[in-house]
C-alpha positions in Angstrom: 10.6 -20.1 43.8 8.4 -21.6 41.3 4.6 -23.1 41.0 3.8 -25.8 39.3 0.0 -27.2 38.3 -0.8 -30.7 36.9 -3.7 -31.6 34.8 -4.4 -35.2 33.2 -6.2 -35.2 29.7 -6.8 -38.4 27.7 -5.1 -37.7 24.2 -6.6 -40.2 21.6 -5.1 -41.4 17.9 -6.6 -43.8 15.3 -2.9 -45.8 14.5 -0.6 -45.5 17.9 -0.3 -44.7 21.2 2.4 -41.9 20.7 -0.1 -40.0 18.1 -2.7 -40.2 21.3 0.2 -38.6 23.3 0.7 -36.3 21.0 -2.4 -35.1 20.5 -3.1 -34.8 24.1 -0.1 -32.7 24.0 -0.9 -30.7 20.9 -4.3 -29.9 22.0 -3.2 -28.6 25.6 -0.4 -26.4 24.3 -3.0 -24.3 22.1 -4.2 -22.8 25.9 -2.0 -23.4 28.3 1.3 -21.8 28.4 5.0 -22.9 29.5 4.4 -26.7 29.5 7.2 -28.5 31.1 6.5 -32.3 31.7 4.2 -34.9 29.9 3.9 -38.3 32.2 1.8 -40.9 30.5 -0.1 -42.4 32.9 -2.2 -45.0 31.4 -2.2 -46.8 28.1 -5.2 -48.0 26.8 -7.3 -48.8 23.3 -11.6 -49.2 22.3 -12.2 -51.7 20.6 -14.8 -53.0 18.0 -17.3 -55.7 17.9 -14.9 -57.9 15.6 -12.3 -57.2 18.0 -10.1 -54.9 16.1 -8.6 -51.7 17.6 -10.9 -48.4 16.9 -8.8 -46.0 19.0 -6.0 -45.9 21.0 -6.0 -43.6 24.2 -3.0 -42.0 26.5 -4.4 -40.3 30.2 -1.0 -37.9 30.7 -0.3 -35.4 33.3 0.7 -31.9 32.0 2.8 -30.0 34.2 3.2 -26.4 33.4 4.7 -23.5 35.5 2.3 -20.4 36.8 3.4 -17.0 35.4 4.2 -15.0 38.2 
């Protein structure tokens, strides 16, 4: 039998939504251990006062499995 915690983070990128997803990614790997599933949840972007994009955002859930 196996455990199994989920987390959500918001990854963010300054040109797409899959850099945001990655860098949520990227930055949860360097402490967590034996990720297995990233579920994007939520796209979404800020966005200036002249209307342009600033920043585009990803919430994903991170599975990753418990050492046992």
């Amino acid at each position: 039998m196996s455990a199994y915690k989920i987390i959500e983070v918001v990854g963010t990128h300054p040109k797409n939504f899959a850099g945001a997803v990655e860098a949520a990614v990227a930055s949860v790997s360097k402490t967590v251990r034996n990720l297995r599933i990233a579920e994007v949840i939520k796209l979404d972007a800020t966005v200036d006062a002249k209307g342009k994009i600033k920043e585009y955002r990803a919430r994903v859930a991170l599975s990753f499995k418990y050492d046992a």
